[in-house]
C-alpha positions as semicolon CSV with decimal commas, in nm:
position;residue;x (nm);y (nm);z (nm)
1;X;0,000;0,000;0,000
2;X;0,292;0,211;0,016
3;X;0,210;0,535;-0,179
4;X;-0,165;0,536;-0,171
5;X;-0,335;0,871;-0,156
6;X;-0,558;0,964;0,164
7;X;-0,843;0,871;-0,046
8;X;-0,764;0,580;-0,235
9;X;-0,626;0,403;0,070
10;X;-0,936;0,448;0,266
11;X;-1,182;0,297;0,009
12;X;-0,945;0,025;-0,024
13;X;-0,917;-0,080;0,394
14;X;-1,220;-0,173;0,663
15;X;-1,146;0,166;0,783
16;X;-1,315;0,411;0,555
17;X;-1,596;0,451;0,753
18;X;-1,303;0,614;1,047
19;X;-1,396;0,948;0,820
20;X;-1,732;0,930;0,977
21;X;-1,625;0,943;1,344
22;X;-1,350;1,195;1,286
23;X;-1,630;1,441;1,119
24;X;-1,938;1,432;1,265
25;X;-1,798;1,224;1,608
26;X;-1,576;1,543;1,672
27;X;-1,284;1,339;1,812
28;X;-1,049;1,542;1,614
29;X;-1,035;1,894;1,480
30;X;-0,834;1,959;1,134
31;X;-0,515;2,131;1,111
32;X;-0,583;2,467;0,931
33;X;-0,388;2,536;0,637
34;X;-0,120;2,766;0,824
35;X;-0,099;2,496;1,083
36;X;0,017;2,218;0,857
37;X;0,235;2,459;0,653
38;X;0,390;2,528;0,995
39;X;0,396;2,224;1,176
40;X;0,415;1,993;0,893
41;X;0,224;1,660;0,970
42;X;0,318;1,294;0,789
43;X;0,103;1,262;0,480
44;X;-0,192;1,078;0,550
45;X;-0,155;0,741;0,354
46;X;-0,136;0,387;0,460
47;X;-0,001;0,164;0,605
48;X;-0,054;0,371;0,938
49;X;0,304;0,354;1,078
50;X;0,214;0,332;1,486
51;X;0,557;0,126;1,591
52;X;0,857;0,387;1,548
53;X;0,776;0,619;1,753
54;X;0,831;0,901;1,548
55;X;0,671;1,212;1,608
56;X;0,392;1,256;1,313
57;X;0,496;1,655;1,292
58;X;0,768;1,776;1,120
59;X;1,061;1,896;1,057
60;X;0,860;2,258;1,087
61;X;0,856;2,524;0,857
62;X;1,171;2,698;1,057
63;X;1,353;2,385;1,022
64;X;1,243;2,290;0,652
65;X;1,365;2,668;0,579
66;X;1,696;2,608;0,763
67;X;1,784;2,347;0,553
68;X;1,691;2,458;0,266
69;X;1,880;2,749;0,308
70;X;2,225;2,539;0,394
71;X;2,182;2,342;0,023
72;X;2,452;2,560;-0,086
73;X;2,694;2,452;0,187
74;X;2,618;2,062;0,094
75;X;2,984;2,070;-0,101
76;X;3,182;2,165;0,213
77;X;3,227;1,943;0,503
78;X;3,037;2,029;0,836
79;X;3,333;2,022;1,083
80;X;3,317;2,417;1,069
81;X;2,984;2,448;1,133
82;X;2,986;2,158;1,437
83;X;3,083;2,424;1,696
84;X;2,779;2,597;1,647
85;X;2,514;2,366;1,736
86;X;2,749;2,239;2,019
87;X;2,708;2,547;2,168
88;X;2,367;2,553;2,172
89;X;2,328;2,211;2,316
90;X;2,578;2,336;2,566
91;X;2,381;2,641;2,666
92;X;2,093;2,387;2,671
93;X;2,201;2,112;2,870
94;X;2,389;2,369;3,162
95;X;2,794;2,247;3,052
96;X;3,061;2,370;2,905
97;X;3,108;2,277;2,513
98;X;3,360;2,008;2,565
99;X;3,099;1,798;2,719
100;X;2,910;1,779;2,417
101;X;2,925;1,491;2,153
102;X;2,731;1,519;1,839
103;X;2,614;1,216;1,645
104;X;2,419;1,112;1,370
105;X;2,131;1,026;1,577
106;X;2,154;0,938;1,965
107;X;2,160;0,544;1,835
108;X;2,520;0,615;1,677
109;X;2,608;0,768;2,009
110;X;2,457;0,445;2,175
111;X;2,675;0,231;1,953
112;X;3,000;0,400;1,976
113;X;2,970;0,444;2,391
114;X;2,920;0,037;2,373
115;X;3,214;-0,030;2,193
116;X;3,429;0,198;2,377
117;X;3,360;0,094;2,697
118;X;3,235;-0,252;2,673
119;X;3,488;-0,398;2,375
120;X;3,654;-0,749;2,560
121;X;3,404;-0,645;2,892
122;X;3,077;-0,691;2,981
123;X;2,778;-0,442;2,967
124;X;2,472;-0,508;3,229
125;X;2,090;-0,380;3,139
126;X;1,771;-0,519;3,193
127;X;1,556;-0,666;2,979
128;X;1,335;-0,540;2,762
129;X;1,487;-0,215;2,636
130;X;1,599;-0,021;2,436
131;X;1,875;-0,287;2,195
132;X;2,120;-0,086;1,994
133;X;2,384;-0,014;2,217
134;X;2,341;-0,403;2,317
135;X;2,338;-0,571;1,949
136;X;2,610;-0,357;1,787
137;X;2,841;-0,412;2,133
138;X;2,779;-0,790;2,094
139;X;2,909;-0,827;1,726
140;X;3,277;-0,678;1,856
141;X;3,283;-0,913;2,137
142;X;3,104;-0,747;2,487
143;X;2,910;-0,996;2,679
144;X;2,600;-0,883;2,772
145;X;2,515;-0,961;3,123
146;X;2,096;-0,921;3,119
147;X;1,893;-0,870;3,385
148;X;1,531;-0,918;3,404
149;X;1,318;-0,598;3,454
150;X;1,143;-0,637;3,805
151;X;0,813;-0,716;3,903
152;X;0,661;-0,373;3,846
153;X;0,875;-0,351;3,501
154;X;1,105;-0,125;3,602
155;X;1,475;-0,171;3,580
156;X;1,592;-0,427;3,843
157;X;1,850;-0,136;3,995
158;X;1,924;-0,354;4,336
159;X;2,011;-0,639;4,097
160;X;2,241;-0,489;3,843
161;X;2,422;-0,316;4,132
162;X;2,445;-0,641;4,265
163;X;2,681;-0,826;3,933
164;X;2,858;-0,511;3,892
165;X;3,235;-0,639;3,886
166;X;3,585;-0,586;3,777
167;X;3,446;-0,739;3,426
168;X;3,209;-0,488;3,354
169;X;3,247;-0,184;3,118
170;X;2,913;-0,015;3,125
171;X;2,565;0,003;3,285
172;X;2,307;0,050;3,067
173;X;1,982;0,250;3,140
174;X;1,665;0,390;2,936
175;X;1,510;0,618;3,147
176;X;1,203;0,643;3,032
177;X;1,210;0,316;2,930
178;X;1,168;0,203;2,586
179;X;0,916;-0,004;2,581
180;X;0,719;0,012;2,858
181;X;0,769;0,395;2,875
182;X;0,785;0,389;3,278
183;X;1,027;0,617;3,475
184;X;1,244;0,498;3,743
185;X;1,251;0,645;4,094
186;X;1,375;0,987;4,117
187;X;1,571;0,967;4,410
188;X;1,668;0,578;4,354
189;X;1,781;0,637;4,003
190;X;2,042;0,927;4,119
191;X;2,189;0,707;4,421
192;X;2,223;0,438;4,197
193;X;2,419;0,658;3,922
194;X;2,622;0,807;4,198
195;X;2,672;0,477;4,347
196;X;2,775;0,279;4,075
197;X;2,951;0,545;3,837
198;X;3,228;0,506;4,054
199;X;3,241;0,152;3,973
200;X;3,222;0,179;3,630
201;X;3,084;0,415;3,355
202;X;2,657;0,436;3,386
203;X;2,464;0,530;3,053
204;X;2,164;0,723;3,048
205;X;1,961;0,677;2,743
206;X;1,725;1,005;2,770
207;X;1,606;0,960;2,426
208;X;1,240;1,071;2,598
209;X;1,348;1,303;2,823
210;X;1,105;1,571;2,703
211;X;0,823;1,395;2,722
212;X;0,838;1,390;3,111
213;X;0,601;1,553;3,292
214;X;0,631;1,466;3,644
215;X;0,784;1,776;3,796
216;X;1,174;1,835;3,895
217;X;1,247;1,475;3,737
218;X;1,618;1,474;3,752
219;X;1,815;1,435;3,436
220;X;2,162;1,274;3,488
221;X;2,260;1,535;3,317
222;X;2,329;1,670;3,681
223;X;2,583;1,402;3,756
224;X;2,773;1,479;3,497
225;X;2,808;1,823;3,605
226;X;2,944;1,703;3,916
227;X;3,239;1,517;3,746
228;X;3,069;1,129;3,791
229;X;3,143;0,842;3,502
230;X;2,819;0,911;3,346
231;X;2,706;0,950;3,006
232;X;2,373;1,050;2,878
233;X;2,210;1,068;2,557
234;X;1,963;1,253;2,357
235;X;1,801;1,302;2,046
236;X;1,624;1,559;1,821
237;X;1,452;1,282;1,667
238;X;1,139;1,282;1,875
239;X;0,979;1,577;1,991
240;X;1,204;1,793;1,731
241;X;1,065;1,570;1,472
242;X;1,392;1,532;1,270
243;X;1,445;1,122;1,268
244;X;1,488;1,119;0,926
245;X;1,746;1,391;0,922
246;X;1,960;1,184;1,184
247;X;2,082;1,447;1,474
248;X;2,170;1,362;1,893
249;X;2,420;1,429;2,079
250;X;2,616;1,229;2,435
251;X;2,689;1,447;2,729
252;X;3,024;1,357;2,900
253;X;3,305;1,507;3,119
254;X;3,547;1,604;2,894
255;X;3,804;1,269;2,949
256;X;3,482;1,030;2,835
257;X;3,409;1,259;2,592
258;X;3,678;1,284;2,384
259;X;3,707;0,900;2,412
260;X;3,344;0,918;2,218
261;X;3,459;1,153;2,011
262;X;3,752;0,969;1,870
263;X;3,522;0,691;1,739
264;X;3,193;0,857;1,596
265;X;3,172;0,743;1,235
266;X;2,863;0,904;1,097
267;X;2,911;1,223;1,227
268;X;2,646;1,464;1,127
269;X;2,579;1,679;0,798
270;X;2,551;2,010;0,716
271;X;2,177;2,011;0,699
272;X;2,123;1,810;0,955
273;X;2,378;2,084;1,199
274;X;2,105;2,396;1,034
275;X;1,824;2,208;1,113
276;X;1,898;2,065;1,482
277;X;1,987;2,457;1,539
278;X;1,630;2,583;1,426
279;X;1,478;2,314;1,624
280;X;1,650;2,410;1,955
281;X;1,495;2,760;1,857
282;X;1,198;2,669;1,744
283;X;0,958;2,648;2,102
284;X;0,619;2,681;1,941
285;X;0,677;2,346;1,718
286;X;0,842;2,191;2,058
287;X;0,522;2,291;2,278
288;X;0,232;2,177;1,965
289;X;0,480;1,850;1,960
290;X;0,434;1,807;2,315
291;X;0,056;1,905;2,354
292;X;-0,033;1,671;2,027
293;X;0,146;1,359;2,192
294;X;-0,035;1,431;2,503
295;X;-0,368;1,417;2,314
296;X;-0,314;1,092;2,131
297;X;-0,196;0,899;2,419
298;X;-0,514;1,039;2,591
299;X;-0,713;0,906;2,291
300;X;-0,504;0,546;2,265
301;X;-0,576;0,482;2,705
302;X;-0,961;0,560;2,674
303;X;-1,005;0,277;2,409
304;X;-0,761;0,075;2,616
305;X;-1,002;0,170;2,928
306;X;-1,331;0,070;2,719
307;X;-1,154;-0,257;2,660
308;X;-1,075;-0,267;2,996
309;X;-0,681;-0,385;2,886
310;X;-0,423;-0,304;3,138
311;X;-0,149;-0,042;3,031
312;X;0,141;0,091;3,207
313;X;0,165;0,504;3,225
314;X;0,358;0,644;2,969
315;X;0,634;0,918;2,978
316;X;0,696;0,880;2,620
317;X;0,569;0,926;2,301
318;X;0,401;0,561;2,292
319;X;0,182;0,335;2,525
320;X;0,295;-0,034;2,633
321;X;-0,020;-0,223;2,698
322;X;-0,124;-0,638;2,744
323;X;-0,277;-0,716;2,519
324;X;-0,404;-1,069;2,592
325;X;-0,249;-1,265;2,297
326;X;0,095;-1,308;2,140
327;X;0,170;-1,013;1,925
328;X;0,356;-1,122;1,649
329;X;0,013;-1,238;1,573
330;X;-0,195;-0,947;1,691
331;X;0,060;-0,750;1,411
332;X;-0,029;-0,936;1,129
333;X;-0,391;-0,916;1,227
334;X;-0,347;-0,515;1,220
335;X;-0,114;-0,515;0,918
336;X;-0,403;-0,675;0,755
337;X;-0,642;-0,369;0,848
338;X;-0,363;-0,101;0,710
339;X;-0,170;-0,060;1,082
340;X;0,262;-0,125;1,190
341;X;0,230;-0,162;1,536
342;X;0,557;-0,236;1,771
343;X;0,726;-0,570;1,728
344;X;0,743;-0,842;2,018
345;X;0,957;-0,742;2,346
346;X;1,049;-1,064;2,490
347;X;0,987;-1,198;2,737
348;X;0,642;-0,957;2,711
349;X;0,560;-1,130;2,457
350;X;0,142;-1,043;2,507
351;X;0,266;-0,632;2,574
352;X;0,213;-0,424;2,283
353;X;0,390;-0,097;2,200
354;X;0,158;0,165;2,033
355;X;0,331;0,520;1,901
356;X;0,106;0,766;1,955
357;X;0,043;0,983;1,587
358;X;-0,146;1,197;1,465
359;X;-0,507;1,219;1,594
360;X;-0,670;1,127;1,271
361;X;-0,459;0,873;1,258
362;X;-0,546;0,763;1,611
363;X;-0,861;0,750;1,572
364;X;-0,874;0,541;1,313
365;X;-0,634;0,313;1,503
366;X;-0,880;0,285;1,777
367;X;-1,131;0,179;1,598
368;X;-0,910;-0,105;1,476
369;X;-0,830;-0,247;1,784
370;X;-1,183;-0,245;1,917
371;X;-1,271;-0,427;1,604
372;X;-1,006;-0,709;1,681
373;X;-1,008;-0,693;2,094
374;X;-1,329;-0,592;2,152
């Protein structure tokens, strides 16, 4: 189906009839035309891509316009023009610009911090989460020592701190967690960083940072600051809406970061430098990001409520929820009714992962799954 119009696609799925209940059901209001020229939404077309999670907006119009405007610099090479988005990250993040590693997306970042400090070690996380770091490490010879999220899902810190040894080269976290979108405790989460930093080096994934809302949530950000082992990543892919333009960026002391440094590969491009600047600047598209996400996760936990399906609460830009039956099934099931939803998360293997999108898109969703789990 890749390629349909809006139109053709819904005469051709079960879901035409979603037109209806976005119109005269008022679950959704349209973008106005300066809206979407602003804030740019994914062309409405199926398959309905819900297991990314990508945001649905952008890049905005400031960021489109950046871009465009750096074409002319696409013959030169973008070390010049690195130092200036550093510096804004810097400013950002509260550190001086030496702490500051730009990559061509936070996973590159993930992947080089593995091999640099788990290469002939070990590297402990929990599982599920977040795998990049983990499958990349593994192919240049890091064991990974897995631990099993805890009863509540959250990441088994007592246990990790626990097999900590000589052996091991890295701690691994995803805070929020990706997939079940769940934060750790404040104060635990710091402790443990302080705790076992000096052990070895701790990695913060914060590739969802923004989407927190629970107020004074620490980054580890702060840690760093404070000279600890502790690196910490994050992305302009999400709320910035830029995943396919491939911008992030580690934050280090200065000793770890050049370390990182040494071994990016990708490294970023001259667009990709113009346009992470205009997002950084661009707080209307970051707040209409934030607010939109907010509203379809509303809209994706009432229909999980009406189903009466358990869900875990999300501080992220997706919803982890049981579904009742193995999901590798439950995806083809939606694939046949024009919907991508997240793949299987062992051992959750009846959990499914549902990126929120746009509303329209939503609200079609939900009537899928009420069709097939109602």
């Amino acid at each position: 189906m890749k390629g349909l119009s809006r139109r053709t696609w819904l005469k051709t799925t079960s879901l035409g009839s979603g037109l209806v209940l976005l119109g005269a059901g008022g679950v959704v209001s349209s973008l106005s035309a300066a809206e979407i020229r602003k804030y740019n939404p994914r062309p409405f077309a199926g398959p309905i891509r819900l297991g990314s999670n990508e945001n649905p907006y952008g890049p905005s119009e400031s960021m489109r316009k950046a871009m465009t405007a750096a074409f002319d610099s696409g013959c030169r090479y973008p070390w010049s023009q690195n130092s200036s988005l550093a510096k804004m990250i810097a400013e950002k993040e509260g550190v001086p610009e030496d702490h500051i590693v730009l990559v061509a997306g936070s996973t590159e970042g993930l992947k080089v911090a593995g091999i640099t400090f788990g290469k002939g070690r070990e590297i402990i996380t929990c599982a599920p989460t977040f795998l990049s770091m983990m499958e990349y490490a593994e192919l240049w010879g890091t064991e990974i020592n897995w631990v099993p999220l805890n009863k509540d899902l959250d990441f088994d810190l007592d246990e990790i701190e626990k097999r900590v040894s000589y052996e091991t080269g890295l701690v691994f976290l995803c805070n929020p967690n990706n997939p079940t979108g769940k934060l750790l405790p404040a104060e635990r989460v710091v402790d443990f960083c302080e705790t076992v930093s000096k052990r070895t080096v701790v990695f913060s994934d914060e590739a969802y940072y923004d989407y927190i809302t629970t107020a004074n949530y620490p980054s580890m950000v702060e840690l760093v600051k404070k000279g600890h082992d502790v690196v910490v990543s994050r992305t302009l892919s999400k709320v910035y809406g830029l995943a396919g333009i491939r911008i992030g960026y580690l934050v280090a002391k200065p000793e770890l970061a050049q370390k990182l440094r040494d071994r990016v590969v990708a490294n970023t491009s001259i667009m990709a430098i113009e346009a992470g600047k205009a997002a950084l600047a661009d707080k209307d598209f970051y707040k209409f990001s934030l607010q939109k996400n907010a509203e379809a996760k509303t809209m994706i936990t009432s229909t999980l409520d009406e189903l009466k399906l358990p869900y875990l609460e999300s501080h992220a830009n997706f919803v982890f929820f049981q579904a009742g039956k193995d999901i590798s099934e439950l995806g083809k099931t939606m694939a046949e009714k024009g919907f991508i939803i997240g793949r299987p998360f062992p051992p959750l293997n009846d959990w499914c992962r549902i990126s929120t999108g746009t509303l329209e898109e939503i609200a079609l969703y939900n009537k899928a799954i009420k069709e097939v789990l109602g």
